[in-house]
N, C-alpha and C positions, 0 to 999 in steps of 0.2 A: 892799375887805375885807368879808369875811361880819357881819352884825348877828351877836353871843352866840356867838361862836364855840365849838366844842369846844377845839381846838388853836388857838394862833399865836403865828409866829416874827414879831418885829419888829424887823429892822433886823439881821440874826444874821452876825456874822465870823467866819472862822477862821483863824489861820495860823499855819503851821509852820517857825519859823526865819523867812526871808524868804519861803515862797512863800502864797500868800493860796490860800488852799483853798473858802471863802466869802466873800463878798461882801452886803452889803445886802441878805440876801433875806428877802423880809418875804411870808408866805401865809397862810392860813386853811383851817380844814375845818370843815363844819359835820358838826352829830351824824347818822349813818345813811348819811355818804357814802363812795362807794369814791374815791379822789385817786389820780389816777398821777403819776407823778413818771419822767421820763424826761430822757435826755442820753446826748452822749458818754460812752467811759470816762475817765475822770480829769474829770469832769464837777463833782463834790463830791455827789452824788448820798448816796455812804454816810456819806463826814460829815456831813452834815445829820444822817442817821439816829445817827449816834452820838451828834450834840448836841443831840437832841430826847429819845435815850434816856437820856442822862447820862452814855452812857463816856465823851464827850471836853464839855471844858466852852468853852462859845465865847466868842472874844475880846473880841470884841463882840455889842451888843444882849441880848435878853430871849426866853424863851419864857414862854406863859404855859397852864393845861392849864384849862378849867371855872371861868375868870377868875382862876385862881391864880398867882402867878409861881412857876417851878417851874425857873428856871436854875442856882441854886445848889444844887437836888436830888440828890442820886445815886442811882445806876440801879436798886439796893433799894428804895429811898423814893420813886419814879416808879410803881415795877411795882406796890407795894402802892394808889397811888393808881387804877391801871385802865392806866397805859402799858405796853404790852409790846411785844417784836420778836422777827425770826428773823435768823439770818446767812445770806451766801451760802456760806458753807462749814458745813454745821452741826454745831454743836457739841454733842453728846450726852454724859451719863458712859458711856466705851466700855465699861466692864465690867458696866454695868449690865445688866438686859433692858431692853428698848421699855414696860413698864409700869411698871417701878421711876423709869425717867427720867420717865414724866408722874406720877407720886405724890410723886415730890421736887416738882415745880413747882407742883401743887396745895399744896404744905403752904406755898410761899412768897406766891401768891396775891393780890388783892381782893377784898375782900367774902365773904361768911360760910359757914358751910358746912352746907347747908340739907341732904346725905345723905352719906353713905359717901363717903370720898374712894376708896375702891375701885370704890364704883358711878359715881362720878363720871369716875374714872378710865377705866374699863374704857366709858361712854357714849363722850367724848372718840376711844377709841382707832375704835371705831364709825364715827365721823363723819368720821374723815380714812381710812378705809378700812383699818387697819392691823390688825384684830381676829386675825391668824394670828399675827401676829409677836409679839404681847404678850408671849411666855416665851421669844423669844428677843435673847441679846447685839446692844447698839446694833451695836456693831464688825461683826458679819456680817452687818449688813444691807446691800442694793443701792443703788445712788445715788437711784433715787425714793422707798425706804421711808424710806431717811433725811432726804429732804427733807418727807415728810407727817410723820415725826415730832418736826423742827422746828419746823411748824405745830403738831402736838398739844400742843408742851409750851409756846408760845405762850398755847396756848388754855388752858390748865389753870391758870394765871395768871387766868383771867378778868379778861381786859380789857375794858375801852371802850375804847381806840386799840389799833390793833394793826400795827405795823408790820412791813411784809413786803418782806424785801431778797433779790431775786431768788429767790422759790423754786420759780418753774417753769425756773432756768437749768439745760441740760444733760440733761431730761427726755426719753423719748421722746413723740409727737402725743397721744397714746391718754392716758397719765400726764398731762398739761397739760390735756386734756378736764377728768379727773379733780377734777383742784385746783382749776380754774376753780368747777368747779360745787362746790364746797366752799368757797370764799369767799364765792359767793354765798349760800349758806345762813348760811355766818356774820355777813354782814353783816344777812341778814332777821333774825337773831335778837340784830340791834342792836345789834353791833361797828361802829366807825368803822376803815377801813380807807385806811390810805397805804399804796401800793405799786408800790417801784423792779422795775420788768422791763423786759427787752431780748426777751422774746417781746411783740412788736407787735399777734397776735392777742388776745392776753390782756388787754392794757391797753386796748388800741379795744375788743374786749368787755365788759369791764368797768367803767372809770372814766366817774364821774358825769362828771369833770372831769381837768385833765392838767396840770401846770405842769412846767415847762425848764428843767434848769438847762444852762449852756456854762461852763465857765471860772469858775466857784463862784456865777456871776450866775444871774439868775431872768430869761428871756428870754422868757417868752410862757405865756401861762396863758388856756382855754378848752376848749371839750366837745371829744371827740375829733375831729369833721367840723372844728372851727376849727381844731384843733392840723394835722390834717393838709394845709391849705391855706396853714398859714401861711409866709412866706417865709425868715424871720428860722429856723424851726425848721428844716427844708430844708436851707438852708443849712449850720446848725452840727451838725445831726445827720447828713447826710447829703451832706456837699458842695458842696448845688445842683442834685446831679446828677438828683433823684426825689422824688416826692412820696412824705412818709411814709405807708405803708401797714399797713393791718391785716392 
């Protein structure tokens, strides 16, 4: 485990009915790092994400966020603390426009509000590339505007963690360039970043570090050259048949 962690899960279950969704998995992330988080589907990938964000609360074990126990929190009283995420389906108000939805997110937020949540707003829309679309309905947007603007209203939140549940899934090459290099700028400007992806290139580009889940277990955790060597990931990720690749 990391010394002073930002985040950490210790010892975290899930289950629904009789099937165990988590298992004992216990990780860290320290402040300024990008964490991938990778596995099969049905892996517990987004549960995690749910019980770290507080929609589902876990069976078992503790989370804790800036040494605070933060498990019996809910997802309001998370966000305001610096936790935020995005979905893999995103969820926008459809009838809103693309700047009405990040000026509702800034009003619900961390930490204070040092200008215009307009100019705040309208920076944000800047930075994930969306500045045409501002005046127009979430609902007409295309599948990648709608995924940058999951991230936006992530951002307007201003977090310190920020959780990212697939949001280069279904993108086209050029779009995933895009967002890559917009996390990395959020992370420089000192977002701690976990983030579930099934683009390969993304995570080997990105993550400081990588942890496994298979079957709600935590099966292997190290830099991307270890993850891809290792056997045990291979295996559950991919059969046996190939080393995982960027």
């Amino acid at each position: 485990m990391i010394s002073n962690p930002l985040l950490e899960t210790k010892n975290v279950g899930k289950t629904f009915g009789g099937v165990i969704a988590l298992k004992d998995v216990s990780f860290s992330v320290s402040e300024g790092e990008i964490l991938g988080l990778i596995g099969p589907n049905g892996a517990g990938k987004t549960t995690l994400f749910h019980v770290i964000a507080g929609k589902e609360q876990p069976t078992s074990g503790t989370i804790e966020f800036r040494g605070r126990g933060i498990t019996a929190l809910r997802p309001d009283q998370r966000c305001h603390l610096g936790v935020a995420r995005t979905f893999q389906i995103p969820q926008p108000f459809s009838q809103m426009t693309v700047f009405e939805n990040v000026m509702v997110a800034l009003h619900f937020g961390a930490g204070v509000h040092a200008r215009s949540l307009e100019d705040e707003a309208t920076d944000i829309l800047s930075r994930v590339g969306l500045n045409r679309w501002a005046s127009e309905e979430s609902v007409s947007l295309p599948l990648g505007a709608r995924k940058k603007l999951e991230l936006a209203r992530a951002l307007a939140t201003r977090p310190t963690l920020l959780l990212l549940d697939e949001v280069m899934g279904g993108l086209r090459p050029n779009e995933i360039t895009e967002i890559m290099e917009t996390i990395r700028q959020v992370r420089a400007s000192g977002v701690t970043i976990i983030m579930i992806e099934h683009v390969m290139r993304a995570v080997m580009g990105l993550a400081d570090r990588i942890i496994v889940l298979h079957h709600g277990e935590l099966i292997a955790e190290g830099s991307p050259a270890e993850i891809t060597r290792n056997e045990a990931v291979i295996e559950a990720y991919l059969g046996g048949s190939a080393h995982v690749s960027a």
